[in-house]
PQR file with spaces between the fields and no chain letter, atoms N, CA, C, O and H, PARSE charges and radii, in Angstrom:
ATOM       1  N    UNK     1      -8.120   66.944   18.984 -0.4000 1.5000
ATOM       2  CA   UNK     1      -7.358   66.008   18.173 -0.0000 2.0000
ATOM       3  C    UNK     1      -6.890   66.737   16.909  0.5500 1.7000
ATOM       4  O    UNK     1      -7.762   67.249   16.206 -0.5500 1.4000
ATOM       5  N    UNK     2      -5.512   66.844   16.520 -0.4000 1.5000
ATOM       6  CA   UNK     2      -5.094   67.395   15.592 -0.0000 2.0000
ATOM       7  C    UNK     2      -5.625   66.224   14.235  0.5500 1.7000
ATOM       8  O    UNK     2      -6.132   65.104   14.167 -0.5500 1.4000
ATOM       9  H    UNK     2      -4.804   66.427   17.090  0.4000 1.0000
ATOM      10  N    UNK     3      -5.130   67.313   13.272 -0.4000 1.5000
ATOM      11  CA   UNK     3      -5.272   66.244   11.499 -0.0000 2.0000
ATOM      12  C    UNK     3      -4.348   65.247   11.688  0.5500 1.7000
ATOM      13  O    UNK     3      -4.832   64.242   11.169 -0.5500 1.4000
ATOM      14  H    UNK     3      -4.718   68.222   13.328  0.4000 1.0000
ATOM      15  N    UNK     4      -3.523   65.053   12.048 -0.4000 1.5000
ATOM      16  CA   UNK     4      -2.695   64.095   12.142 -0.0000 2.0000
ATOM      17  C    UNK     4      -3.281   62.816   12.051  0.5500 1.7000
ATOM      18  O    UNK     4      -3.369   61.938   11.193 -0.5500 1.4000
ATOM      19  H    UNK     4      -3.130   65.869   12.470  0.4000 1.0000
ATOM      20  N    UNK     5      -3.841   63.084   13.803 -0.4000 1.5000
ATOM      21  CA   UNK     5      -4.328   61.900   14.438 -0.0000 2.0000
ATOM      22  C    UNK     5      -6.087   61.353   13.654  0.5500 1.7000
ATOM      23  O    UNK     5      -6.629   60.248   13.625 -0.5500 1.4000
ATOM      24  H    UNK     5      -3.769   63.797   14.500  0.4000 1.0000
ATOM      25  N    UNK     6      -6.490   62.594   13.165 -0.4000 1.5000
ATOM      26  CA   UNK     6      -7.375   61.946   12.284 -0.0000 2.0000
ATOM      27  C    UNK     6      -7.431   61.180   10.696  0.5500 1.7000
ATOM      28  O    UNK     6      -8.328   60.635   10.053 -0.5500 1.4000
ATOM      29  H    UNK     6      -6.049   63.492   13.188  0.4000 1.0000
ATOM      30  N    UNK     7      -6.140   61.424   10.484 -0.4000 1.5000
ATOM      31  CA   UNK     7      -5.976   60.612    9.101 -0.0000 2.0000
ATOM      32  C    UNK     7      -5.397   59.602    9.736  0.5500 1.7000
ATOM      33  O    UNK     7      -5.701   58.594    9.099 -0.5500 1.4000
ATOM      34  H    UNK     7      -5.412   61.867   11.006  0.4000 1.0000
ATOM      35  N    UNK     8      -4.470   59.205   10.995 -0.4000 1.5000
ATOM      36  CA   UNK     8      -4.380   57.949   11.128 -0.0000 2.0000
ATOM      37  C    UNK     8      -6.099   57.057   11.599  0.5500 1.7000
ATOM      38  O    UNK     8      -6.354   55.935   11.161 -0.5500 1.4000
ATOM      39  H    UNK     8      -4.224   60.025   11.512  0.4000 1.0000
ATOM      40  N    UNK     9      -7.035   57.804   12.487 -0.4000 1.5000
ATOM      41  CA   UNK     9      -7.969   57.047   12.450 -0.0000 2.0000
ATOM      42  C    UNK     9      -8.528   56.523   11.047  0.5500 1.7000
ATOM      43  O    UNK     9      -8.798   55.351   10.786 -0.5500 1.4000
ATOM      44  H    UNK     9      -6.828   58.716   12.842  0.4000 1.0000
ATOM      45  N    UNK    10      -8.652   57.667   10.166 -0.4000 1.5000
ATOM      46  CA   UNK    10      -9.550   57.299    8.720 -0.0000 2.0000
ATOM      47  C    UNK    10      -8.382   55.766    8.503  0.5500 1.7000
ATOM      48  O    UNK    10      -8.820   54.635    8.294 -0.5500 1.4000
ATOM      49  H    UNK    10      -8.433   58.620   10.379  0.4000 1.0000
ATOM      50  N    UNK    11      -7.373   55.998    8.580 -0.4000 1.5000
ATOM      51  CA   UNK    11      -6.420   54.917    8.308 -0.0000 2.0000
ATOM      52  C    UNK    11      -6.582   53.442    8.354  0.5500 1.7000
ATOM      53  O    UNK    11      -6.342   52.534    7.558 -0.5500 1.4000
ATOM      54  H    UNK    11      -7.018   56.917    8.749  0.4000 1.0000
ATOM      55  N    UNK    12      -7.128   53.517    9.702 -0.4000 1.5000
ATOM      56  CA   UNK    12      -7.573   52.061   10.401 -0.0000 2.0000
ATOM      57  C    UNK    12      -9.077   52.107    9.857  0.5500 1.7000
ATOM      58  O    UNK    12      -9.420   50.939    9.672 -0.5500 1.4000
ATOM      59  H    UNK    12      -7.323   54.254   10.349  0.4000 1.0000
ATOM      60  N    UNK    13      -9.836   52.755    9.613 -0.4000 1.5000
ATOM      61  CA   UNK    13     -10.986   52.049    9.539 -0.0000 2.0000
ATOM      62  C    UNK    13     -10.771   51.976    7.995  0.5500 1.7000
ATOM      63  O    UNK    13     -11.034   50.933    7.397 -0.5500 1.4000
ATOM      64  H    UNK    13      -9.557   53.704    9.763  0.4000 1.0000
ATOM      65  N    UNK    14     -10.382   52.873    7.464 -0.4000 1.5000
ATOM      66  CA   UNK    14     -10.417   52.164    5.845 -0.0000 2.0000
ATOM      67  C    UNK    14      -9.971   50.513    5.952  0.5500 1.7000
ATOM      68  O    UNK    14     -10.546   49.576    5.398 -0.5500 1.4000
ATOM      69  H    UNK    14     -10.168   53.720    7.949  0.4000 1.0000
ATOM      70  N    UNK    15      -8.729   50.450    6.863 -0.4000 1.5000
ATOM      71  CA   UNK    15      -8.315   49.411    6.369 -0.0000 2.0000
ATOM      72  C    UNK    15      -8.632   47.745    6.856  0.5500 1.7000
ATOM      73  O    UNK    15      -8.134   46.638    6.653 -0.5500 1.4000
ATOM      74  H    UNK    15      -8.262   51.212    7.313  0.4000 1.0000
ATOM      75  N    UNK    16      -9.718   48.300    7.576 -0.4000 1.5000
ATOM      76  CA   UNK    16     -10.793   47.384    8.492 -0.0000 2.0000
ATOM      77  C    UNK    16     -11.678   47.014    6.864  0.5500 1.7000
ATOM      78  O    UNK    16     -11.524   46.054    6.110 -0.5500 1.4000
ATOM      79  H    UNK    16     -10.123   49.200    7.740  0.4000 1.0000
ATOM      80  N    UNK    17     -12.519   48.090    6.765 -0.4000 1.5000
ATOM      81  CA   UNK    17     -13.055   47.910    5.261 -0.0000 2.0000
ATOM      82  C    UNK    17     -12.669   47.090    4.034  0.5500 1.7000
ATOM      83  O    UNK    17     -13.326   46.237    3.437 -0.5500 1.4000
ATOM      84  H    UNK    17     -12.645   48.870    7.378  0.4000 1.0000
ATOM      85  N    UNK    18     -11.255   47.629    3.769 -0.4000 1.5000
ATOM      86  CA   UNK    18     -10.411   47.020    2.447 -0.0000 2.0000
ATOM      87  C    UNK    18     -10.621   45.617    3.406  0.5500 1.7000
ATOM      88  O    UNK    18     -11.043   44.852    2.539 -0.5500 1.4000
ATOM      89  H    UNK    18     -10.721   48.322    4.254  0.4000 1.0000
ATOM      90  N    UNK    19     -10.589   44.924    4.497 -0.4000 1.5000
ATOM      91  CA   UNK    19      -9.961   43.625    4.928 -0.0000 2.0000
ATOM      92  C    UNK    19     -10.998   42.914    4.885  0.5500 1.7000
ATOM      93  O    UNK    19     -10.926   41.770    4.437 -0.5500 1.4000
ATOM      94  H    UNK    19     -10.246   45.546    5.201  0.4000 1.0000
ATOM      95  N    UNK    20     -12.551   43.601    5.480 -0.4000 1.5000
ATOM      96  CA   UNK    20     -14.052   42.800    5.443 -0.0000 2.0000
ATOM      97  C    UNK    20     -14.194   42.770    3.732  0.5500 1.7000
ATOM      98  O    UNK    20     -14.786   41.794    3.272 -0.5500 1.4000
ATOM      99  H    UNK    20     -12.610   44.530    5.844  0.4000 1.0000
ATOM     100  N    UNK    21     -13.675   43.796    2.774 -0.4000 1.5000
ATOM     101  CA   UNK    21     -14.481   42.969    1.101 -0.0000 2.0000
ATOM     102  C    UNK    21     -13.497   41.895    0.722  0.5500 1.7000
ATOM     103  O    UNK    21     -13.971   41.042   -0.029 -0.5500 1.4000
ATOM     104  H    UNK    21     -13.193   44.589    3.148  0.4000 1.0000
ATOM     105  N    UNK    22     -12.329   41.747    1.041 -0.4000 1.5000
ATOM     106  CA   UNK    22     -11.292   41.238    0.458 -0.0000 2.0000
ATOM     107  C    UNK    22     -11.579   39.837    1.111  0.5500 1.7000
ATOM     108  O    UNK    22     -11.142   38.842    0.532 -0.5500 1.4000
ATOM     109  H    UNK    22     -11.944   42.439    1.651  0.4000 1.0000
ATOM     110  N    UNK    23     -12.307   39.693    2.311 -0.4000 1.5000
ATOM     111  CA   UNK    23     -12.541   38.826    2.596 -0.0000 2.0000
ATOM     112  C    UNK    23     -13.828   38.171    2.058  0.5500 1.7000
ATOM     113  O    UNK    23     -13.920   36.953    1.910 -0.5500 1.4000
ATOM     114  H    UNK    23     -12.662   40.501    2.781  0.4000 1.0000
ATOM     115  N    UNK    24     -15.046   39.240    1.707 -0.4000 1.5000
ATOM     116  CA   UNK    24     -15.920   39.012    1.125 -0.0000 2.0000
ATOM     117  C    UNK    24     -15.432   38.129   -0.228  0.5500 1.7000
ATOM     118  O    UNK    24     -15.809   37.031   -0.637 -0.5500 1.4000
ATOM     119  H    UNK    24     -14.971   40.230    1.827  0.4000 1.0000
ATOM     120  N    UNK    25     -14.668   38.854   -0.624 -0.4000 1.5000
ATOM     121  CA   UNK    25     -14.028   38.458   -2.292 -0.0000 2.0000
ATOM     122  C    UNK    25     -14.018   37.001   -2.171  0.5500 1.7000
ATOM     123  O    UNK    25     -14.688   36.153   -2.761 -0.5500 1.4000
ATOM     124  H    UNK    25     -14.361   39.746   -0.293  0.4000 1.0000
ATOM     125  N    UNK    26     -12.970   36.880   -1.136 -0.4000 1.5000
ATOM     126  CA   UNK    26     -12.378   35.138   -1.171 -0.0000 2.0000
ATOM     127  C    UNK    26     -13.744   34.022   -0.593  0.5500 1.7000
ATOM     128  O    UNK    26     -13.615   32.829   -0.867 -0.5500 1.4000
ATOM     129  H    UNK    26     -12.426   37.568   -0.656  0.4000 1.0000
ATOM     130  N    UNK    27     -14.599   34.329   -0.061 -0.4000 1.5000
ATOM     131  CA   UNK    27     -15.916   33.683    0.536 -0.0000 2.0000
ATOM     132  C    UNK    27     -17.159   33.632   -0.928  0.5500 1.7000
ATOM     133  O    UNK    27     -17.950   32.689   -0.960 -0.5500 1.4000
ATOM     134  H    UNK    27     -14.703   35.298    0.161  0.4000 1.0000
ATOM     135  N    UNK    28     -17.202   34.763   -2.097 -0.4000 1.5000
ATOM     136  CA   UNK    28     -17.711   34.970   -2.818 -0.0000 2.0000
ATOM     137  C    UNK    28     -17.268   33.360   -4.345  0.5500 1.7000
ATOM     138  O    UNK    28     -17.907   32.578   -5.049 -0.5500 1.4000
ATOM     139  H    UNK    28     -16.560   35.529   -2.071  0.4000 1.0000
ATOM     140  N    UNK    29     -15.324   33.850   -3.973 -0.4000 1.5000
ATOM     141  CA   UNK    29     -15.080   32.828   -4.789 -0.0000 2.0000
ATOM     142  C    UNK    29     -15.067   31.591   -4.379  0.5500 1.7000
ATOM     143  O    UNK    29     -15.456   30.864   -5.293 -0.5500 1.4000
ATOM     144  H    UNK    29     -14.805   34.485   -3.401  0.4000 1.0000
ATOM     145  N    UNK    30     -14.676   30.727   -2.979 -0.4000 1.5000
ATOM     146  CA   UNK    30     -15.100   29.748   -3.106 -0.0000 2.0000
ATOM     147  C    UNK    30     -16.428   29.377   -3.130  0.5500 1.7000
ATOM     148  O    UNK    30     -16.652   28.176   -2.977 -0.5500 1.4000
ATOM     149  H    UNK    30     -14.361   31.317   -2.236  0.4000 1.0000
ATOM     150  N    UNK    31     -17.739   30.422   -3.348 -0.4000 1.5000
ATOM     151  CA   UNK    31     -18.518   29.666   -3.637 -0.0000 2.0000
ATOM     152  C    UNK    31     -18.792   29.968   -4.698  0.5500 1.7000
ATOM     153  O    UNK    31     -19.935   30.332   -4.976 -0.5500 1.4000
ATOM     154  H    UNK    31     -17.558   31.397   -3.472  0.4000 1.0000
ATOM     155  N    UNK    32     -17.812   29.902   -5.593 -0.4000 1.5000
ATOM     156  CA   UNK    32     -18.138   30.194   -6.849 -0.0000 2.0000
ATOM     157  C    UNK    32     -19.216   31.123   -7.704  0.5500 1.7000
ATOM     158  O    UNK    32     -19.589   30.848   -8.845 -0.5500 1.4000
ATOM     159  H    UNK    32     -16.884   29.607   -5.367  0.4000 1.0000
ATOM     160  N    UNK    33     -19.751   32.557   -6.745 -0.4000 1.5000
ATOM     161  CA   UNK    33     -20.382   33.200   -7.308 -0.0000 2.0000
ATOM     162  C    UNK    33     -19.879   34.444   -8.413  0.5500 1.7000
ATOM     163  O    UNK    33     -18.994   35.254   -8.139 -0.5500 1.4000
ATOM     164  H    UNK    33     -19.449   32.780   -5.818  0.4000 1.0000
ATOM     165  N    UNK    34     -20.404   34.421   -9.311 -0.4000 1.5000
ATOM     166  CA   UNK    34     -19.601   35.051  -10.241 -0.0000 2.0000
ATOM     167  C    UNK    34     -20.198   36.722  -10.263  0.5500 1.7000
ATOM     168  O    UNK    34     -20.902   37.093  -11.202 -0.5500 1.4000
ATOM     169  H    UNK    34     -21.123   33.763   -9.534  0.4000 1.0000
ATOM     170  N    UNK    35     -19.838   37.641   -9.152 -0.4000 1.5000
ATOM     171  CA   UNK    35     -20.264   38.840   -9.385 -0.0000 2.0000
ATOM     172  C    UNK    35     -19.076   39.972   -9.277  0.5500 1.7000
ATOM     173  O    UNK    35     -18.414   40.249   -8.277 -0.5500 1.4000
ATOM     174  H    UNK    35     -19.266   37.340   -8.389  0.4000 1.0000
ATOM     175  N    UNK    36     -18.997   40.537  -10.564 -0.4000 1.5000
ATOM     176  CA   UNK    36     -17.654   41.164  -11.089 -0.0000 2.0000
ATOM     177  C    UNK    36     -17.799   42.501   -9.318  0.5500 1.7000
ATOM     178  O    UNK    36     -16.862   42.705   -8.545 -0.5500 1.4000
ATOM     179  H    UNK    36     -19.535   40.312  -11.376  0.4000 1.0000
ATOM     180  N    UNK    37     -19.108   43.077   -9.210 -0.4000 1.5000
ATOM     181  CA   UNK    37     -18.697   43.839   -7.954 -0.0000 2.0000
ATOM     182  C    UNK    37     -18.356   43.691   -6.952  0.5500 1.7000
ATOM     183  O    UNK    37     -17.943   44.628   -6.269 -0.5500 1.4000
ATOM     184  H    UNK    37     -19.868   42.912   -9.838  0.4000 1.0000
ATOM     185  N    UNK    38     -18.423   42.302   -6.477 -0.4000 1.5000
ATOM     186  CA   UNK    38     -17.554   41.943   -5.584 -0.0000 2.0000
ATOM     187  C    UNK    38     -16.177   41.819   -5.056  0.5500 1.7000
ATOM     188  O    UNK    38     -15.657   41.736   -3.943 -0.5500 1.4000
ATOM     189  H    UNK    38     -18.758   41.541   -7.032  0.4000 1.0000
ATOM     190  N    UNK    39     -15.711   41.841   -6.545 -0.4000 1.5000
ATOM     191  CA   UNK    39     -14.975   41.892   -6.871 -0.0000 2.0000
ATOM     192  C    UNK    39     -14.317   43.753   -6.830  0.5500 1.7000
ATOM     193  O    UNK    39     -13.382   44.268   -6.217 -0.5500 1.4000
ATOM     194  H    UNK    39     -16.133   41.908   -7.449  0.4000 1.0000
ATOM     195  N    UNK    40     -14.820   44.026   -7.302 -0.4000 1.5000
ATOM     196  CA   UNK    40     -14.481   45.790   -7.152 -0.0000 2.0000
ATOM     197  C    UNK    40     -14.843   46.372   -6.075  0.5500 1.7000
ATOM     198  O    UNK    40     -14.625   47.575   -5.929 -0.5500 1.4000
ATOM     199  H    UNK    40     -15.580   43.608   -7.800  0.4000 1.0000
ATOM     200  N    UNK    41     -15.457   45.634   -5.128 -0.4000 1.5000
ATOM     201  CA   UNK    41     -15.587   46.560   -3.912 -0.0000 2.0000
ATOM     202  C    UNK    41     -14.587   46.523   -3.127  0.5500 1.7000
ATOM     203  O    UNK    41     -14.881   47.090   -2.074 -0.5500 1.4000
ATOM     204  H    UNK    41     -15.633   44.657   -5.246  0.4000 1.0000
ATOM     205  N    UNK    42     -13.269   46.024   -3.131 -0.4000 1.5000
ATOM     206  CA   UNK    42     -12.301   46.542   -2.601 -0.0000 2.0000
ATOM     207  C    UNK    42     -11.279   47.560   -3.195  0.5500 1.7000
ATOM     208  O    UNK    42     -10.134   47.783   -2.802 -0.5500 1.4000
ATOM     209  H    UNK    42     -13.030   45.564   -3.986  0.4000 1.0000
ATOM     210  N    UNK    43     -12.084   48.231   -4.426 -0.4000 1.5000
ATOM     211  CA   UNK    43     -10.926   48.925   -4.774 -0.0000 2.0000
ATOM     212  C    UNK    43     -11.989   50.450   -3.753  0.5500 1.7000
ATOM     213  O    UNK    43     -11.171   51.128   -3.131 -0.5500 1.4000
ATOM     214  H    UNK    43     -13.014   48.050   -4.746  0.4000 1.0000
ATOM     215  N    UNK    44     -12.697   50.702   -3.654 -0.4000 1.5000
ATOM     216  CA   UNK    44     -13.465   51.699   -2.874 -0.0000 2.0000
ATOM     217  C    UNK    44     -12.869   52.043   -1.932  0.5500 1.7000
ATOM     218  O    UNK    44     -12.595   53.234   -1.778 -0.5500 1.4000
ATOM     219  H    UNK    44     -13.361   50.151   -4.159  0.4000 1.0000
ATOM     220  N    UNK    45     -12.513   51.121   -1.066 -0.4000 1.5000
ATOM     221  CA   UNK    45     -11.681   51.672    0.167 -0.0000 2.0000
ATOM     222  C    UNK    45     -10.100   51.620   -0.107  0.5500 1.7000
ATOM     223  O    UNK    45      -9.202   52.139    0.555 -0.5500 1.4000
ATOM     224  H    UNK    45     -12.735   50.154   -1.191  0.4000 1.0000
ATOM     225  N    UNK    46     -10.020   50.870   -1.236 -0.4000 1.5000
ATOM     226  CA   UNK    46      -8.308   50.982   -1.441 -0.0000 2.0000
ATOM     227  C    UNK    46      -8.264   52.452   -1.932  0.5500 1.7000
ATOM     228  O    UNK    46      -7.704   52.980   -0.971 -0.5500 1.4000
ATOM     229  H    UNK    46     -10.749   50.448   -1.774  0.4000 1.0000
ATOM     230  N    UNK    47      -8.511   53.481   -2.855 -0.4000 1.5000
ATOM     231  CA   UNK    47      -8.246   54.045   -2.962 -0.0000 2.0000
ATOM     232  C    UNK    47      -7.526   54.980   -1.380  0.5500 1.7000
ATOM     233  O    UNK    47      -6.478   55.198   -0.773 -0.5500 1.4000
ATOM     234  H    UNK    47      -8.966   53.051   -3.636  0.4000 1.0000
ATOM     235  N    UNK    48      -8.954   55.248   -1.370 -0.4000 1.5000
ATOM     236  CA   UNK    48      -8.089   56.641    0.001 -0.0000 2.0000
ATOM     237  C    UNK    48      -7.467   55.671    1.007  0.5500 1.7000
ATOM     238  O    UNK    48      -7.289   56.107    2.144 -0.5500 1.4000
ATOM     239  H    UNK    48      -9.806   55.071   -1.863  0.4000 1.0000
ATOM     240  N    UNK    49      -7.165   54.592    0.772 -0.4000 1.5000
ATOM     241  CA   UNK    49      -6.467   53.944    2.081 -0.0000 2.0000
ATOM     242  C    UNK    49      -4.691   53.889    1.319  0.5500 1.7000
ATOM     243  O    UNK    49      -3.695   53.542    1.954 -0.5500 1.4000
ATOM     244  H    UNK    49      -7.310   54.238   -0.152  0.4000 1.0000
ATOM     245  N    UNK    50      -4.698   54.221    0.202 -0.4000 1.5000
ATOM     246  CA   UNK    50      -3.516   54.619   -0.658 -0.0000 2.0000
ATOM     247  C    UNK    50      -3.364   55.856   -0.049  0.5500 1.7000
ATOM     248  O    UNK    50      -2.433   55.921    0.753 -0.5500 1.4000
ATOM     249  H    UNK    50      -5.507   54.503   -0.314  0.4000 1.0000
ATOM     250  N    UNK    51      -4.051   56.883   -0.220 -0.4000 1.5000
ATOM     251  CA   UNK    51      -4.127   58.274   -0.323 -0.0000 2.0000
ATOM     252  C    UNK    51      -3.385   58.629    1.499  0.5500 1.7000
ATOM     253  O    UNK    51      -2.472   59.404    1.783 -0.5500 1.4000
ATOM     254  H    UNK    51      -4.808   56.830   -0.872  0.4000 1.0000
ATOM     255  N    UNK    52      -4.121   57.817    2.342 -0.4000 1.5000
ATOM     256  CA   UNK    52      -3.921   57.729    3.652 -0.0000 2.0000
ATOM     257  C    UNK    52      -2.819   57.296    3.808  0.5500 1.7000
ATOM     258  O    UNK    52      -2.262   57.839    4.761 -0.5500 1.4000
ATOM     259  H    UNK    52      -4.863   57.188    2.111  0.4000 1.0000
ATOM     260  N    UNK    53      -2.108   56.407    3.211 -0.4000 1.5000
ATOM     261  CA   UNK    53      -1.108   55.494    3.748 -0.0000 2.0000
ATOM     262  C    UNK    53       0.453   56.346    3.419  0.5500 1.7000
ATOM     263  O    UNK    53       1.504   56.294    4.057 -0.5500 1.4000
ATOM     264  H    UNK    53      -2.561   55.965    2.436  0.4000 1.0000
ATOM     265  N    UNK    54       0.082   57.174    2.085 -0.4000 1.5000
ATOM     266  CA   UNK    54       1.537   57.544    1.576 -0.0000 2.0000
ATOM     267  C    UNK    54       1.461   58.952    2.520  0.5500 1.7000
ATOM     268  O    UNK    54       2.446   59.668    2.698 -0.5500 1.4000
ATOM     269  H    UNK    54      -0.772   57.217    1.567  0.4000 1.0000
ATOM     270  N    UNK    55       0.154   59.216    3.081 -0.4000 1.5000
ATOM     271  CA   UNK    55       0.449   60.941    4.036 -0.0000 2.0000
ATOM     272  C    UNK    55       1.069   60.481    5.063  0.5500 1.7000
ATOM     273  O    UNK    55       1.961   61.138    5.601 -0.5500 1.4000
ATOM     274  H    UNK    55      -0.646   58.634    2.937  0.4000 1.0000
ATOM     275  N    UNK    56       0.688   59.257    5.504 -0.4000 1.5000
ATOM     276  CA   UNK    56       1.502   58.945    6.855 -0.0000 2.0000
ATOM     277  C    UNK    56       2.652   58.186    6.884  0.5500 1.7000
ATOM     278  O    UNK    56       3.237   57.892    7.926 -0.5500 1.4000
ATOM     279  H    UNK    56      -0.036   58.724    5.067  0.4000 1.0000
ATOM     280  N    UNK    57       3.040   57.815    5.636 -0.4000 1.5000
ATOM     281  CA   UNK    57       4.425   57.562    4.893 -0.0000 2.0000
ATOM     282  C    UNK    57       5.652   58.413    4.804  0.5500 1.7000
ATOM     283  O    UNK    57       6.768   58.002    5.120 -0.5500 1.4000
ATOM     284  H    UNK    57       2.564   58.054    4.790  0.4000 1.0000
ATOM     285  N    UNK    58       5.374   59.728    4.319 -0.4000 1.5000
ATOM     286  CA   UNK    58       5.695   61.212    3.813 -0.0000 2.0000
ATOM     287  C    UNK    58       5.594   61.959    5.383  0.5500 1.7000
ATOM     288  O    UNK    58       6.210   63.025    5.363 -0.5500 1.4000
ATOM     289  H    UNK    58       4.467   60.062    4.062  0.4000 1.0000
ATOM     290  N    UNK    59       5.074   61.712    6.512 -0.4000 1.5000
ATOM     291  CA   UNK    59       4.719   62.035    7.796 -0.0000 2.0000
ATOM     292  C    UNK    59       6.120   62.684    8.165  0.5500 1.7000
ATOM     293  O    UNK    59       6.543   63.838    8.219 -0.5500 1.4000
ATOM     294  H    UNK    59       4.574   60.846    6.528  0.4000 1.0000
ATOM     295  N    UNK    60       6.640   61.441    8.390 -0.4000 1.5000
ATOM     296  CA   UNK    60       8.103   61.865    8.930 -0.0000 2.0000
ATOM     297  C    UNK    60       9.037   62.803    8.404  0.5500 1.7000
ATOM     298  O    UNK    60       9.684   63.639    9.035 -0.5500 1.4000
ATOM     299  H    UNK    60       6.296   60.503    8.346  0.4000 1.0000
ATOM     300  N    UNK    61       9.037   62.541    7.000 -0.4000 1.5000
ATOM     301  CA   UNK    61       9.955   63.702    6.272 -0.0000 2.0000
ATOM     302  C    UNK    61       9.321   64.640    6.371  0.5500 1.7000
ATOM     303  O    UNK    61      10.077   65.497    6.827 -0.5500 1.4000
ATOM     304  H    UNK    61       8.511   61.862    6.487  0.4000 1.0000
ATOM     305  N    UNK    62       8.346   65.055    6.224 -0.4000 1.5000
ATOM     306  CA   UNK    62       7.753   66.543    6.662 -0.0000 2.0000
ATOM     307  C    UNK    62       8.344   67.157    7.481  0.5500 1.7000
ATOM     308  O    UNK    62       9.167   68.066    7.371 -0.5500 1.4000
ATOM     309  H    UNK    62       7.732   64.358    5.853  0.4000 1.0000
ATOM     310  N    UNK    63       7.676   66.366    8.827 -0.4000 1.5000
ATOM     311  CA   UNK    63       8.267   67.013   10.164 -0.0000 2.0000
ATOM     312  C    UNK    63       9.880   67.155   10.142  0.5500 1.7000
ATOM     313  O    UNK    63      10.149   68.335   10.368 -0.5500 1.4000
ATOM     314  H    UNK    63       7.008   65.627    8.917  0.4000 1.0000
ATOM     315  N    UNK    64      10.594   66.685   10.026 -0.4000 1.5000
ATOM     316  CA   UNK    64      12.024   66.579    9.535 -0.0000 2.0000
ATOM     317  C    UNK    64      12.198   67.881    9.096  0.5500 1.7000
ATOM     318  O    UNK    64      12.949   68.551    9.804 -0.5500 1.4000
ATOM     319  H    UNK    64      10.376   65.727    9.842  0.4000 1.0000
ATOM     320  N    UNK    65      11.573   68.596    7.835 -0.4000 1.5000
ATOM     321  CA   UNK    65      12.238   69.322    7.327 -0.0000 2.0000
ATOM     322  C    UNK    65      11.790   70.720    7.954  0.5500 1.7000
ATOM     323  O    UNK    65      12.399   71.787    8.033 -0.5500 1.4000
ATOM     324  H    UNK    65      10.963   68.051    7.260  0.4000 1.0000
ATOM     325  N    UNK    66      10.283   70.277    8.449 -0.4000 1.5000
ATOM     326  CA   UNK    66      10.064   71.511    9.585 -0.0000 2.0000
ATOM     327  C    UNK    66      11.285   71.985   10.390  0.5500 1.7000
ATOM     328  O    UNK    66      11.969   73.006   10.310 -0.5500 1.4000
ATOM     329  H    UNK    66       9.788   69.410    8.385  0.4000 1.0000
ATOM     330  N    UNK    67      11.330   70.971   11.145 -0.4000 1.5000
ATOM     331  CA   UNK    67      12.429   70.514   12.292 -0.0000 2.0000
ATOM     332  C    UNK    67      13.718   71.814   12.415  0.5500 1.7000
ATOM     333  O    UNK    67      14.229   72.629   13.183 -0.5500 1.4000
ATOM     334  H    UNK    67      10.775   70.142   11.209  0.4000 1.0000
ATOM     335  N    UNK    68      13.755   71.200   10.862 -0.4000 1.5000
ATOM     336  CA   UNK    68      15.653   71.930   10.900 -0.0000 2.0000
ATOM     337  C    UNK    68      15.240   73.908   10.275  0.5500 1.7000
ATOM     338  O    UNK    68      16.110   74.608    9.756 -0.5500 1.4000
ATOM     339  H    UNK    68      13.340   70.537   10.238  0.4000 1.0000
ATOM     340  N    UNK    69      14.170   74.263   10.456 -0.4000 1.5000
ATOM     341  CA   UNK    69      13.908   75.384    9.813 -0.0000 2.0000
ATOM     342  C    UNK    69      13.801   76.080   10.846  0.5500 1.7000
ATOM     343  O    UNK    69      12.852   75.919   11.612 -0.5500 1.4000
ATOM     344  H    UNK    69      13.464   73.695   10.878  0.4000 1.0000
ATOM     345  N    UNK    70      14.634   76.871   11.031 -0.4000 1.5000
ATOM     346  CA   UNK    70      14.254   78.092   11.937 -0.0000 2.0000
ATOM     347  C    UNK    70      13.145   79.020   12.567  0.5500 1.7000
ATOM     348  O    UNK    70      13.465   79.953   13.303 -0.5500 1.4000
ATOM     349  H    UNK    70      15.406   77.002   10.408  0.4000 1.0000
């Protein structure tokens, strides 16, 4: 398996992660528990799921400019 295909896996499971706290978040607030980390535990996986998202964003133009290079 090339890097490619492994930053799209890291891809999906980050974004499995970001989706279980974010859901945590909203289950946390309607029951009105007030814990600020609950709150921040979706920025943990948001980060590299940023980091992930703009490499496989930027993906195409890469190869593109490979492409036309001799």
């Amino acid at each position: 398996m090339n890097s490619n295909m492994w930053v799209r896996q890291i891809h999906r499971w980050l974004s499995i992660a970001f989706t279980l706290a974010v859901i945590a978040n909203i289950v946390a607030l309607t029951m009105q528990i007030q814990a600020t980390w609950i709150g921040l535990m979706a920025f943990v996986p948001l980060i590299p799921l940023l980091a992930t998202g703009l490499y496989l964003f930027a993906l195409p133009y890469l190869d593109r400019g490979s492409e036309a290079r001799p």
